[in-house]
TORVEX-736845 format. One record per atom (N, C-alpha, C): residue number from 1; residue in one letter; atom name; y, x, z. Coordinates in nm, 3 decimals. Example, Ala and Ser with C-alpha at 12.3 -4.5 7.8 and 13.67 -1.06 7.14 Angstrom:
% residues 2
<1 'A' 'N' <-0.569 1.319 0.780>>
<1 'A' 'CA' <-0.450 1.230 0.780>>
<1 'A' 'C' <-0.330 1.320 0.780>>
<2 'S' 'N' <-0.225 1.285 0.708>>
<2 'S' 'CA' <-0.106 1.367 0.714>>
<2 'S' 'C' <0.003 1.290 0.787>>
END
This chain:
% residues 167
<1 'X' 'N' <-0.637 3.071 -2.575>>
<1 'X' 'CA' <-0.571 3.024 -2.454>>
<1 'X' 'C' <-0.650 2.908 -2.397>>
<2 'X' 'N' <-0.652 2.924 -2.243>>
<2 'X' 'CA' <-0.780 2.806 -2.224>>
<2 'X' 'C' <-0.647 2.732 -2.166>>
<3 'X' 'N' <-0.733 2.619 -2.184>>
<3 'X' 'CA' <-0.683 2.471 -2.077>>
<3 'X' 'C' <-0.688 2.498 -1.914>>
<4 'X' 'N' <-0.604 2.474 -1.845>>
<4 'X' 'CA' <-0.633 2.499 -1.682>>
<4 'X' 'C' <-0.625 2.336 -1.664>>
<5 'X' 'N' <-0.736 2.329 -1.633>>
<5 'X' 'CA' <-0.711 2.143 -1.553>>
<5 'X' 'C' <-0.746 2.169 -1.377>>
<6 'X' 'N' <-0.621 2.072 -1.352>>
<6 'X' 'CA' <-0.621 2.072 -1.204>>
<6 'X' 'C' <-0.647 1.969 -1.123>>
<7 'X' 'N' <-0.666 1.975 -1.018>>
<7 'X' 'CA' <-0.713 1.874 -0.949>>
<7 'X' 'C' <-0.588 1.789 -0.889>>
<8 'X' 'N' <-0.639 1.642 -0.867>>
<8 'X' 'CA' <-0.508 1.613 -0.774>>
<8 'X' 'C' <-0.489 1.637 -0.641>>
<9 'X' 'N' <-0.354 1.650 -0.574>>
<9 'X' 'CA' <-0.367 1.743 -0.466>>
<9 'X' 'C' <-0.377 1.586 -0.382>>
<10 'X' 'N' <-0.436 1.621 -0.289>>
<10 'X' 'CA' <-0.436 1.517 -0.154>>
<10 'X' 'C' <-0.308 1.478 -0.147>>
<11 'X' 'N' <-0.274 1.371 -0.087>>
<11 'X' 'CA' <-0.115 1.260 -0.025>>
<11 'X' 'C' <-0.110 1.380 0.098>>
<12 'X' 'N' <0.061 1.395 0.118>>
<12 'X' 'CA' <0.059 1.500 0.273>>
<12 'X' 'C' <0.028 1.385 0.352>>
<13 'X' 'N' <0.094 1.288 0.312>>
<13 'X' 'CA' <0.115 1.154 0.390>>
<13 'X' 'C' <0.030 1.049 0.385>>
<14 'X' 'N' <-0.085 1.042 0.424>>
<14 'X' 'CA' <-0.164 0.945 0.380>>
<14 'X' 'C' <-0.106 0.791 0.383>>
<15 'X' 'N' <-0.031 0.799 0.527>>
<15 'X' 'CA' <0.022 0.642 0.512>>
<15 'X' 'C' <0.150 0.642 0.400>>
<16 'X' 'N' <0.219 0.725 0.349>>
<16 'X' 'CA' <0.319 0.666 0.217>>
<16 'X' 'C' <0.197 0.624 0.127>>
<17 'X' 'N' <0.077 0.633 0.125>>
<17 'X' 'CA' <0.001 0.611 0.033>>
<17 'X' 'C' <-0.023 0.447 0.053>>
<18 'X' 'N' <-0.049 0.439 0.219>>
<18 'X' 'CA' <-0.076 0.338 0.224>>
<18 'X' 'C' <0.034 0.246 0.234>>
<19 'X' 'N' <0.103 0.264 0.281>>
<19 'X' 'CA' <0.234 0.207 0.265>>
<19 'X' 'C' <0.285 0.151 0.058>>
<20 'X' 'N' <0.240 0.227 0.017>>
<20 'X' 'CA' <0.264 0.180 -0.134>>
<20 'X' 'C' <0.150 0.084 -0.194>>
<21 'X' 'N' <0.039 0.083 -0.108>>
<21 'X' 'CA' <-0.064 -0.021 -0.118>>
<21 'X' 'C' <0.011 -0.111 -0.063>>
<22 'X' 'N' <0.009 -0.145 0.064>>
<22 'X' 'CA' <0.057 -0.265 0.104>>
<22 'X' 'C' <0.152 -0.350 0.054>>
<23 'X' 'N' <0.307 -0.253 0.001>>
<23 'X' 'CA' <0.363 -0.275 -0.071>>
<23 'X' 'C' <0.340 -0.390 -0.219>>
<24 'X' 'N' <0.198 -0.331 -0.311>>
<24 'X' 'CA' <0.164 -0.334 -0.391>>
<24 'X' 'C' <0.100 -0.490 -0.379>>
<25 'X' 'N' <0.042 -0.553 -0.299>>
<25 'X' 'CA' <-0.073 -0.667 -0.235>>
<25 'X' 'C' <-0.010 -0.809 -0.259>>
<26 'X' 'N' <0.196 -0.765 -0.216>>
<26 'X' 'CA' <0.226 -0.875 -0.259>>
<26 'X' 'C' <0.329 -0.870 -0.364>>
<27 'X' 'N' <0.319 -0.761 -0.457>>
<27 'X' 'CA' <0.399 -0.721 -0.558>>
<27 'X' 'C' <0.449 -0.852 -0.610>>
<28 'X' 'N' <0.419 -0.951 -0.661>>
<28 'X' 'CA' <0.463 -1.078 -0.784>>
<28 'X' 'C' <0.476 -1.146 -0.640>>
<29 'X' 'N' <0.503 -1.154 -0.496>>
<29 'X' 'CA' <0.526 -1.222 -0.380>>
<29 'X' 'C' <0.590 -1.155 -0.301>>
<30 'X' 'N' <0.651 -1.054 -0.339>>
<30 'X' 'CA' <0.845 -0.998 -0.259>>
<30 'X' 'C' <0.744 -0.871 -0.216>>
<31 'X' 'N' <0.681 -0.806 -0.315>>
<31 'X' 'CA' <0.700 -0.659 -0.297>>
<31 'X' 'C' <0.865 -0.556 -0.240>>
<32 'X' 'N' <0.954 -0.599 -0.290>>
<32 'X' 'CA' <1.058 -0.555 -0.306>>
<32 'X' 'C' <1.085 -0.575 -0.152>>
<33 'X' 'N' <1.064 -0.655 -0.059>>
<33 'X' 'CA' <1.055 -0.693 0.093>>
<33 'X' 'C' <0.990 -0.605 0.170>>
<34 'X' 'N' <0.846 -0.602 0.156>>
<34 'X' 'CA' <0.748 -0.553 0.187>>
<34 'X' 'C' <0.761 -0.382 0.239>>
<35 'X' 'N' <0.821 -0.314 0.127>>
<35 'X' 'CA' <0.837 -0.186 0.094>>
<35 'X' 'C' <0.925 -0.155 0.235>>
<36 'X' 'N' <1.061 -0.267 0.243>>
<36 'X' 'CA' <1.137 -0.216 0.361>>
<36 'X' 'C' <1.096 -0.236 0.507>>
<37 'X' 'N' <1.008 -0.321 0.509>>
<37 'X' 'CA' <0.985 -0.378 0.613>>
<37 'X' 'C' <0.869 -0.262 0.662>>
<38 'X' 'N' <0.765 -0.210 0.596>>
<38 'X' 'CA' <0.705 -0.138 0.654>>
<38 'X' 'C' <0.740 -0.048 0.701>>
<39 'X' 'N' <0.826 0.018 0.604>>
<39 'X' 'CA' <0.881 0.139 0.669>>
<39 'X' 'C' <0.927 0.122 0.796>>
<40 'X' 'N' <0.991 0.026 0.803>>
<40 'X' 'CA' <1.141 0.022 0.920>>
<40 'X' 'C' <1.080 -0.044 1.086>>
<41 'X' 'N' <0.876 -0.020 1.019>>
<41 'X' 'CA' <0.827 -0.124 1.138>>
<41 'X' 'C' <0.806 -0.039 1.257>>
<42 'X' 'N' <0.891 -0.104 1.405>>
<42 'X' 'CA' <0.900 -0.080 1.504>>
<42 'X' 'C' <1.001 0.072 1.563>>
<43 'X' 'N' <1.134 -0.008 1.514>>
<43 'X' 'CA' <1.252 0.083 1.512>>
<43 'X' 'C' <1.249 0.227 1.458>>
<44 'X' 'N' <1.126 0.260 1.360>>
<44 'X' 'CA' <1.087 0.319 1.302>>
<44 'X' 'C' <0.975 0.352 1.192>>
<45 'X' 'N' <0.916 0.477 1.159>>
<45 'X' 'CA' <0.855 0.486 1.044>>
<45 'X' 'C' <0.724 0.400 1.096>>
<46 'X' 'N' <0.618 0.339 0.997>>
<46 'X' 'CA' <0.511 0.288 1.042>>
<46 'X' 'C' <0.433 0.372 1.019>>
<47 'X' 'N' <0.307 0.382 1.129>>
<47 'X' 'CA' <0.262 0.498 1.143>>
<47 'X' 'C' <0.104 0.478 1.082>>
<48 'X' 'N' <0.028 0.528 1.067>>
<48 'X' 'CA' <-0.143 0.494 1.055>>
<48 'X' 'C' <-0.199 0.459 1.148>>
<49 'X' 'N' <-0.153 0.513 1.292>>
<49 'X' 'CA' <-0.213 0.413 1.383>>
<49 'X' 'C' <-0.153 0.334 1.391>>
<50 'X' 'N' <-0.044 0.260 1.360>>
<50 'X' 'CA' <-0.021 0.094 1.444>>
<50 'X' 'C' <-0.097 -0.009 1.352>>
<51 'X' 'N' <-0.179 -0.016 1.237>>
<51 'X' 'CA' <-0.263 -0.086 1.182>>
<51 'X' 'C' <-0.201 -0.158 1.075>>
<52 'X' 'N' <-0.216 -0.263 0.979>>
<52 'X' 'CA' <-0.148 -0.318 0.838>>
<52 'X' 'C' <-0.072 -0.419 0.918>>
<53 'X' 'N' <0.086 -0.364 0.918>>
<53 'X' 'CA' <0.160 -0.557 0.989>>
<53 'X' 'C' <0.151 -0.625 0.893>>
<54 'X' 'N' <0.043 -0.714 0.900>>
<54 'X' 'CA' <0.058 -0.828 0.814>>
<54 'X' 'C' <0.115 -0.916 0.827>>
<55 'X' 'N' <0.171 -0.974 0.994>>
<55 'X' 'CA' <0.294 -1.114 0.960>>
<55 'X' 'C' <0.420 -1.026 0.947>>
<56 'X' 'N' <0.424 -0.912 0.929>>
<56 'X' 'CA' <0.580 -0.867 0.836>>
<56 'X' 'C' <0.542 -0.879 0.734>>
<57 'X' 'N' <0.449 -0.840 0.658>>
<57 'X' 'CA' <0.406 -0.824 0.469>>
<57 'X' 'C' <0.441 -0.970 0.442>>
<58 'X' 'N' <0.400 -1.056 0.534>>
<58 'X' 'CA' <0.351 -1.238 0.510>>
<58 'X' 'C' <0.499 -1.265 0.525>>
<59 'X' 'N' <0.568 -1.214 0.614>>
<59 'X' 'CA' <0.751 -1.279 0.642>>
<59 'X' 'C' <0.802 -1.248 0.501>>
<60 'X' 'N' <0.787 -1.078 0.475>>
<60 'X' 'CA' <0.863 -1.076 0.358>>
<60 'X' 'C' <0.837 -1.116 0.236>>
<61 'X' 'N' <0.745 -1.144 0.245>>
<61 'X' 'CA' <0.646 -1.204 0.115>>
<61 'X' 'C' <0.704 -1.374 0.087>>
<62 'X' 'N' <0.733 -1.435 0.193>>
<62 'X' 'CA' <0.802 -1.548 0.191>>
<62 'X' 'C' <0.941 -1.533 0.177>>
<63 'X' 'N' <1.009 -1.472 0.225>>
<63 'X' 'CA' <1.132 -1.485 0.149>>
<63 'X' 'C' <1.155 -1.437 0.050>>
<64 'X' 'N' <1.038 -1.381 -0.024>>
<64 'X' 'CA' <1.041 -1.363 -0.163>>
<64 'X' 'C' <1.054 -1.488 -0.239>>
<65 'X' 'N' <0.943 -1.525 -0.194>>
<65 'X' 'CA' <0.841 -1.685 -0.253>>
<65 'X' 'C' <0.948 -1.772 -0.225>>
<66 'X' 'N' <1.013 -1.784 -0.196>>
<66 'X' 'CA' <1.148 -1.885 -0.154>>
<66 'X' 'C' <1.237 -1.888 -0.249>>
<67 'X' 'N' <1.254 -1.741 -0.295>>
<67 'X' 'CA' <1.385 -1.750 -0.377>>
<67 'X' 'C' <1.263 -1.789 -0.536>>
<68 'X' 'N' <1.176 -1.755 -0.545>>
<68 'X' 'CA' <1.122 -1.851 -0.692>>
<68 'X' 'C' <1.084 -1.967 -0.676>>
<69 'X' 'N' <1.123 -2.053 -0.537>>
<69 'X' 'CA' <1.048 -2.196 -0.526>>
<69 'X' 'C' <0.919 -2.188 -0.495>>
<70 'X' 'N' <0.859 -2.118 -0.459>>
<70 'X' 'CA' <0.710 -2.140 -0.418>>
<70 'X' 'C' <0.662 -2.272 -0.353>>
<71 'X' 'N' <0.582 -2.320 -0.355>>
<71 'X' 'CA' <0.519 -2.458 -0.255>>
<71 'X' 'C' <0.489 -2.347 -0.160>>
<72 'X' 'N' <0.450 -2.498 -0.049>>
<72 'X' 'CA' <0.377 -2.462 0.055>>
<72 'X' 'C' <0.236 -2.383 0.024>>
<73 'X' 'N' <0.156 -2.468 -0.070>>
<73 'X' 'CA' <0.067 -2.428 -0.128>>
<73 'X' 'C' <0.061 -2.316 -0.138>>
<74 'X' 'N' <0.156 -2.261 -0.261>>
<74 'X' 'CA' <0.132 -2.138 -0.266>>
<74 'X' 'C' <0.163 -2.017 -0.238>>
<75 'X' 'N' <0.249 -2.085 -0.126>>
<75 'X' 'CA' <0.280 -1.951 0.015>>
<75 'X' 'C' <0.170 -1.936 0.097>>
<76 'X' 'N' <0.023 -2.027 0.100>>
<76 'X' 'CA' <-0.073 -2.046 0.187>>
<76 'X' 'C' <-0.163 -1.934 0.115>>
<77 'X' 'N' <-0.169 -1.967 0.009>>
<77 'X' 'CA' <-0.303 -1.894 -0.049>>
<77 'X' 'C' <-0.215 -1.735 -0.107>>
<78 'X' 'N' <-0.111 -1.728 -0.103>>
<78 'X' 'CA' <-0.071 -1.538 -0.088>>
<78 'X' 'C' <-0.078 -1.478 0.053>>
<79 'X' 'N' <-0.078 -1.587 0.127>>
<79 'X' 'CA' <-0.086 -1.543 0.262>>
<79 'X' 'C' <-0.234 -1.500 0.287>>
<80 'X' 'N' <-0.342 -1.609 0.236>>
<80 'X' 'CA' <-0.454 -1.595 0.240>>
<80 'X' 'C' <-0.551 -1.416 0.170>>
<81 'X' 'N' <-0.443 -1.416 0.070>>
<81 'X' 'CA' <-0.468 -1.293 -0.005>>
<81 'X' 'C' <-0.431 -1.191 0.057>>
<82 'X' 'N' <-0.294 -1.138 0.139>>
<82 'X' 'CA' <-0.242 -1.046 0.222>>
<82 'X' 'C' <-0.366 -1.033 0.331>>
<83 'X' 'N' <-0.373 -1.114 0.423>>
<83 'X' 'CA' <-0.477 -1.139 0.514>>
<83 'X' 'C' <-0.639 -1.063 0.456>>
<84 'X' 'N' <-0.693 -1.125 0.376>>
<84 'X' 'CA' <-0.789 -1.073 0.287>>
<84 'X' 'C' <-0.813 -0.928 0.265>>
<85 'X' 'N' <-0.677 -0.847 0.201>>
<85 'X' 'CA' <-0.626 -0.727 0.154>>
<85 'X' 'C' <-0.668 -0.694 0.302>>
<86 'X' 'N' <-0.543 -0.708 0.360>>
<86 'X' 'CA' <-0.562 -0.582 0.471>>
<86 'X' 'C' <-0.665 -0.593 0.567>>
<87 'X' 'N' <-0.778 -0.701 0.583>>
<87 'X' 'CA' <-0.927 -0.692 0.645>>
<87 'X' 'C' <-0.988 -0.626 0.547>>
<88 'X' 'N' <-0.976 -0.629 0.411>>
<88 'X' 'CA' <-1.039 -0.510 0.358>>
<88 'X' 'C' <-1.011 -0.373 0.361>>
<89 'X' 'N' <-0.889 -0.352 0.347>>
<89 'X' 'CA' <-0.833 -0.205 0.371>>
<89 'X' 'C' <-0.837 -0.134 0.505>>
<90 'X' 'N' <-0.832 -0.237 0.618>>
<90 'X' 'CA' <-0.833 -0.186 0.737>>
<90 'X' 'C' <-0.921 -0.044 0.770>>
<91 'X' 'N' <-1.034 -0.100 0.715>>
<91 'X' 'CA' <-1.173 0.018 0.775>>
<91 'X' 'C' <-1.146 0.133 0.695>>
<92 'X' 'N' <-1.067 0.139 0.602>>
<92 'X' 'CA' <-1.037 0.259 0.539>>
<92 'X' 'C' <-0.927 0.337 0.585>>
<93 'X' 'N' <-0.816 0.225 0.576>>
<93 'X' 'CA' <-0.685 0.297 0.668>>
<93 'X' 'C' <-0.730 0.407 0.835>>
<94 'X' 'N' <-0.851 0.308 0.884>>
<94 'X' 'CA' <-0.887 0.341 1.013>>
<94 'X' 'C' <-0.944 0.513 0.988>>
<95 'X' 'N' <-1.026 0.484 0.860>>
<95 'X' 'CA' <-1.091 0.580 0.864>>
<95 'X' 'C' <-1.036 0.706 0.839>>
<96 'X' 'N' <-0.905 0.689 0.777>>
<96 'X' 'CA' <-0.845 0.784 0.725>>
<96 'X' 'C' <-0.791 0.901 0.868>>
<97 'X' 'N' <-0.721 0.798 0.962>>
<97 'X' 'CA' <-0.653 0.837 1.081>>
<97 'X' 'C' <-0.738 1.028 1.123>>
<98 'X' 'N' <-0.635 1.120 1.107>>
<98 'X' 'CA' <-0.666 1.225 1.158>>
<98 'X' 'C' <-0.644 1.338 1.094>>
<99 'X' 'N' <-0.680 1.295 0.924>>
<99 'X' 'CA' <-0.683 1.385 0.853>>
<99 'X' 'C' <-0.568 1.476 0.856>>
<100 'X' 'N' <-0.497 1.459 0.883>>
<100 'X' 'CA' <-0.413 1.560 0.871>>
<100 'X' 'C' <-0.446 1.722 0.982>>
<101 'X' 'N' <-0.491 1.653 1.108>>
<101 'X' 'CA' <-0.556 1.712 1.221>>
<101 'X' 'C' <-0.678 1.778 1.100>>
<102 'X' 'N' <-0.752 1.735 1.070>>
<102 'X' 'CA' <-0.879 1.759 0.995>>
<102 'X' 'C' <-0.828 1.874 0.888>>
<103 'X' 'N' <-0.770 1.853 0.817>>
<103 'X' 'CA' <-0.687 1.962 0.728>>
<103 'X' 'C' <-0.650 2.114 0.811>>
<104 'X' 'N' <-0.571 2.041 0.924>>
<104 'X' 'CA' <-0.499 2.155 0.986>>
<104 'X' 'C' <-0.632 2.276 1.092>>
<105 'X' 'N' <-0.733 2.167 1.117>>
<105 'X' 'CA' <-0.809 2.273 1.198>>
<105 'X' 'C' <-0.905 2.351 1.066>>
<106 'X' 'N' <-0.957 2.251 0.949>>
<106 'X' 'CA' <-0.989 2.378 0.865>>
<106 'X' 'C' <-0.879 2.457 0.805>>
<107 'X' 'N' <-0.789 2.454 0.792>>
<107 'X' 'CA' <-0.690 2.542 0.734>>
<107 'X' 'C' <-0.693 2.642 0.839>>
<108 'X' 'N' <-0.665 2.623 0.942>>
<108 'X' 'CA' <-0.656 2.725 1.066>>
<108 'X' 'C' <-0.790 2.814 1.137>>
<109 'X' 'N' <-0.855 2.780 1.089>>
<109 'X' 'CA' <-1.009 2.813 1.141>>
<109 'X' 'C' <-0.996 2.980 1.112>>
<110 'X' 'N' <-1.024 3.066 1.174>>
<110 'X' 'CA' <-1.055 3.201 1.117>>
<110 'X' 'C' <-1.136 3.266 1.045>>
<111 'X' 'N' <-1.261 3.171 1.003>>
<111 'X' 'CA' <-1.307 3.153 0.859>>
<111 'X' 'C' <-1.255 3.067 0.813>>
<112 'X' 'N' <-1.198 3.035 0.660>>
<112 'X' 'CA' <-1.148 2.937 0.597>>
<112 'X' 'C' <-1.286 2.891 0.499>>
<113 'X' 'N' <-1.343 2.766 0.533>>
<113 'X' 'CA' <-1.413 2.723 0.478>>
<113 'X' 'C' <-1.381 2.598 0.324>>
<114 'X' 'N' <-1.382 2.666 0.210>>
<114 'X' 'CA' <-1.343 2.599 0.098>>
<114 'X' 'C' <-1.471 2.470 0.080>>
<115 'X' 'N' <-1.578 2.486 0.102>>
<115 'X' 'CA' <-1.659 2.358 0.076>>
<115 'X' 'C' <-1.609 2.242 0.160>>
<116 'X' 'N' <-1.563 2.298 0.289>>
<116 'X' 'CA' <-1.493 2.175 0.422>>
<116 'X' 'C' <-1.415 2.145 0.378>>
<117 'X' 'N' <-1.297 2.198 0.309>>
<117 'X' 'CA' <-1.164 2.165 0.283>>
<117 'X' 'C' <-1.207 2.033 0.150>>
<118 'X' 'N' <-1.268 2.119 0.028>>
<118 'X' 'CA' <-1.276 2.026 -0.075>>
<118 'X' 'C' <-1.339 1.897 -0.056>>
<119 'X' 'N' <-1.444 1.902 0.077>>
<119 'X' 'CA' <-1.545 1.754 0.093>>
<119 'X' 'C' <-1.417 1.671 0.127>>
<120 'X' 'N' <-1.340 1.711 0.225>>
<120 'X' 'CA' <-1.257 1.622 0.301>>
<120 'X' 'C' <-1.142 1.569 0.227>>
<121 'X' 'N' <-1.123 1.654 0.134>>
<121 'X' 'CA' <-1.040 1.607 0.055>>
<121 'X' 'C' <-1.078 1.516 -0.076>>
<122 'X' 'N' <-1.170 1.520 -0.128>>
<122 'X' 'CA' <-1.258 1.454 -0.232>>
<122 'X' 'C' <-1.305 1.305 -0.115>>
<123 'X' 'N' <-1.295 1.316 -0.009>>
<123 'X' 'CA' <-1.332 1.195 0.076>>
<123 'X' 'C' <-1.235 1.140 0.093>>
<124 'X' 'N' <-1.115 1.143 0.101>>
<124 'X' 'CA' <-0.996 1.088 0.134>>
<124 'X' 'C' <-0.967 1.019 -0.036>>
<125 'X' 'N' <-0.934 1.142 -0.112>>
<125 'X' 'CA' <-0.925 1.048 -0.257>>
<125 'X' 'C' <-0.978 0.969 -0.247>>
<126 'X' 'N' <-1.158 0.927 -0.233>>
<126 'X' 'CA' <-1.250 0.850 -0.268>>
<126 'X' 'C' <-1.208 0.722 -0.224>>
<127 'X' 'N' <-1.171 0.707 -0.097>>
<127 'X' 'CA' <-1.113 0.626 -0.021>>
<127 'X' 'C' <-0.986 0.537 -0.084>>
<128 'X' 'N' <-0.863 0.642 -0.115>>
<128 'X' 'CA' <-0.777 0.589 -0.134>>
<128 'X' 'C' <-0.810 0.533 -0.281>>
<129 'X' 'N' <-0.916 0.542 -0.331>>
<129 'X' 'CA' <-0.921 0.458 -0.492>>
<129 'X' 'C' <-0.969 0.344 -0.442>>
<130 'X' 'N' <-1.064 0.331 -0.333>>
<130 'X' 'CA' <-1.081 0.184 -0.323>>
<130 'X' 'C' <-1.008 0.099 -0.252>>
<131 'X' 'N' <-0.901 0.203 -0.180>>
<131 'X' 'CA' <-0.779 0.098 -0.128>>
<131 'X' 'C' <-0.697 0.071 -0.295>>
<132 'X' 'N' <-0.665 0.178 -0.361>>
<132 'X' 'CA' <-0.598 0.146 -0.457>>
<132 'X' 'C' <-0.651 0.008 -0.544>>
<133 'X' 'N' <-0.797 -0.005 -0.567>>
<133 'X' 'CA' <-0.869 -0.076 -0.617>>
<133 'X' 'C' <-0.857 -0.257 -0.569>>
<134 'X' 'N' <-0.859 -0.224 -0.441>>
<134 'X' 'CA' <-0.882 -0.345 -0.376>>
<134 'X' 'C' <-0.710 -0.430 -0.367>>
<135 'X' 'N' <-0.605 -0.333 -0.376>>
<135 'X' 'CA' <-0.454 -0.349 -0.406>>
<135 'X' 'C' <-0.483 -0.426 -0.513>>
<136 'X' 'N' <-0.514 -0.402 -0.597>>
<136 'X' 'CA' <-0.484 -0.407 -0.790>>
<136 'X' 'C' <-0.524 -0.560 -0.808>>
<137 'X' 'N' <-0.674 -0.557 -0.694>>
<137 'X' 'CA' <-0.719 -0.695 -0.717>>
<137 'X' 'C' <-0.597 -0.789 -0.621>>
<138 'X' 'N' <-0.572 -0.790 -0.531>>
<138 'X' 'CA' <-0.496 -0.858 -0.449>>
<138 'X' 'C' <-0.378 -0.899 -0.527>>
<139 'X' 'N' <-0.319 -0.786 -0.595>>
<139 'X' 'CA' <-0.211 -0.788 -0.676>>
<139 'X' 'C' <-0.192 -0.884 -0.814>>
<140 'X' 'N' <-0.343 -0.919 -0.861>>
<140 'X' 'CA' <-0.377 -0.980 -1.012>>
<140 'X' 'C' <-0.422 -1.106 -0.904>>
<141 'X' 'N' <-0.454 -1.114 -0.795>>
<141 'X' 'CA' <-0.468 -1.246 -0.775>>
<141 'X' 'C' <-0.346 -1.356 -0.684>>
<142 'X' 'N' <-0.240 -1.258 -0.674>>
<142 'X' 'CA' <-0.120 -1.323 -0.574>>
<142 'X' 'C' <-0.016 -1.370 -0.764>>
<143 'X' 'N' <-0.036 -1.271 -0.845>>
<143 'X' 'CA' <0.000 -1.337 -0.998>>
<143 'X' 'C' <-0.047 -1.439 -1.043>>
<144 'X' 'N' <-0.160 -1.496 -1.023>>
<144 'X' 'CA' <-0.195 -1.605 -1.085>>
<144 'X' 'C' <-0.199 -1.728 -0.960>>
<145 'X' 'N' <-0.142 -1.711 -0.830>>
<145 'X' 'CA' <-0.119 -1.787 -0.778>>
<145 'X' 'C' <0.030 -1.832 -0.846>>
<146 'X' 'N' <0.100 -1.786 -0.845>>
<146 'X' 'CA' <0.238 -1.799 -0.942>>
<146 'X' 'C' <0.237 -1.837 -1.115>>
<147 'X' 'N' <0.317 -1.974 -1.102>>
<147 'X' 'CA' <0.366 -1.976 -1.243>>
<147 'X' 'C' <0.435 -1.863 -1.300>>
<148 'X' 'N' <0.425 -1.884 -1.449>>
<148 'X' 'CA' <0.434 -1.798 -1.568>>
<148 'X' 'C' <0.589 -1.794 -1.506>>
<149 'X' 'N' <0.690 -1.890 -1.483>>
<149 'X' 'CA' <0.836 -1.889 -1.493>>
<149 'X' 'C' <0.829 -1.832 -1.357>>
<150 'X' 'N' <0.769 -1.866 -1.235>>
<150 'X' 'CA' <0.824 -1.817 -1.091>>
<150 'X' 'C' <0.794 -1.654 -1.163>>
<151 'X' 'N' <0.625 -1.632 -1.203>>
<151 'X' 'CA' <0.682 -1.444 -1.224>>
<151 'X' 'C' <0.802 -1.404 -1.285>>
<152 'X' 'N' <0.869 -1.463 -1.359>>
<152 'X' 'CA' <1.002 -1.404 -1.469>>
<152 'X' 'C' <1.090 -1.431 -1.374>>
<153 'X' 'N' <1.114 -1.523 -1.308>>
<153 'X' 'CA' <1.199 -1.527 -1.170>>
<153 'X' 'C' <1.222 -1.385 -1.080>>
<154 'X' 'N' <1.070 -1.389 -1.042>>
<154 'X' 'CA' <1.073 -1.298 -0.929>>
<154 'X' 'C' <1.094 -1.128 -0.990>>
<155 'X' 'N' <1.018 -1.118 -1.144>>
<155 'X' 'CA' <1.054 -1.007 -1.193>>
<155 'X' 'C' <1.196 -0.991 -1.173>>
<156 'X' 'N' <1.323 -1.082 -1.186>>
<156 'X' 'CA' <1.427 -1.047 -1.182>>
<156 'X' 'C' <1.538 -1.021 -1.039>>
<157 'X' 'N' <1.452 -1.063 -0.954>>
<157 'X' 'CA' <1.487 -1.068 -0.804>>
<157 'X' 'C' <1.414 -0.871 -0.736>>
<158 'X' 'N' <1.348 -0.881 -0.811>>
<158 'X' 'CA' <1.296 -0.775 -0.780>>
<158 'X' 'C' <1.367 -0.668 -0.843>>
<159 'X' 'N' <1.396 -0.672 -0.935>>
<159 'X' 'CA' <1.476 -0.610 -1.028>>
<159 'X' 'C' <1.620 -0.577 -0.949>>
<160 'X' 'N' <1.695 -0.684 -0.921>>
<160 'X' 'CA' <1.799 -0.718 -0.814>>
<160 'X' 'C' <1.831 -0.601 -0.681>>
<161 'X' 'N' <1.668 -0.584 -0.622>>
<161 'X' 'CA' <1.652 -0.566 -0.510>>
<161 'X' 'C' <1.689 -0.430 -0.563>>
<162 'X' 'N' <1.615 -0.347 -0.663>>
<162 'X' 'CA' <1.589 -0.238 -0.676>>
<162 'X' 'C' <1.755 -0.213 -0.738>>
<163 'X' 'N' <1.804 -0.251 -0.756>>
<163 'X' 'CA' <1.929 -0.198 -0.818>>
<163 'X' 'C' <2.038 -0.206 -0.700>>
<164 'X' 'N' <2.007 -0.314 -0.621>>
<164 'X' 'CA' <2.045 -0.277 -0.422>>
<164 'X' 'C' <2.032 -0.153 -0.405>>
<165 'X' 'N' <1.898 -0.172 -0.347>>
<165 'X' 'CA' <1.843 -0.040 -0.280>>
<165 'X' 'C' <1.899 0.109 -0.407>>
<166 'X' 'N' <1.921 0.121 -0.506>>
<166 'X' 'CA' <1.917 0.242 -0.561>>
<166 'X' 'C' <2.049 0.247 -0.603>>
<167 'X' 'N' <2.139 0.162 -0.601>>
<167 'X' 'CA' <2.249 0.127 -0.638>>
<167 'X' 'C' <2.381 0.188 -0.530>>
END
């Protein structure tokens, strides 16, 4: 009996992808904020074109940082990190914009070309690892802006949130 290993399938949604990055940037700085706010940006879903709202990520990110006591200080330099994040992610998010169009005209083509389909899709992964990548760092460095006690704080506010929202 052989092994079948599979590939991972592409996001339908590229922005829930990105949307769980952004999310992710100020995880230990009111992730739990972040998550709603994107979604809900501009009386609706946020889209890939309207670009990373970063003074929503930065709003909710502070009333995170509020409820563990944050300084000024170190509401400056998570802000500095959000900011950071999404000038890095931008050119990727940008780049992403279409694919779905891109999918749909090779899917639809009356030759179906499997090398087109797999490049574009192996290009989009590629992508989303270095957004994922560049998250992870943002994420390990908005933690060590935070004391050891504000993270056990905020772990539990977050915790809070999620038992809101799922509750």
């Amino acid at each position: 009996m052989s092994e079948q290993i599979t590939q991972p399938r592409f996001p339908r949604r590229g922005r829930r992808v990105l949307l769980g990055a952004a999310a992710a940037v100020v995880l230990l700085a009111g992730a739990a904020g972040v998550a709603k706010a994107v979604e809900r940006h501009h009386h609706g879903m946020w889209s890939m074109q309207d670009g990373i709202p970063v003074q929503m990520i930065e709003k909710r990110a502070d009333h995170m940082l509020s409820k563990v006591s944050a300084t000024p200080e170190q509401q400056a330099k998570v802000h500095a990190i959000i900011e950071a994040a999404a000038k890095d992610i931008e050119p990727l998010r940008a780049g992403m914009q279409g694919t779905r169009g891109q999918f749909a005209d090779l899917l639809t083509a009356p030759q179906i070309d499997r090398a087109a389909v797999e490049h574009l899709r192996t290009e989009r992964l590629a992508a989303m690892e270095q957004v994922t990548q560049r998250v992870s760092k943002a994420v390990e460095d908005a933690a060590e802006v935070l004391t050891p006690e504000q993270r056990a704080q905020l772990k539990g506010v977050i915790a809070e949130f999620e038992a809101h929202r799922h509750g």
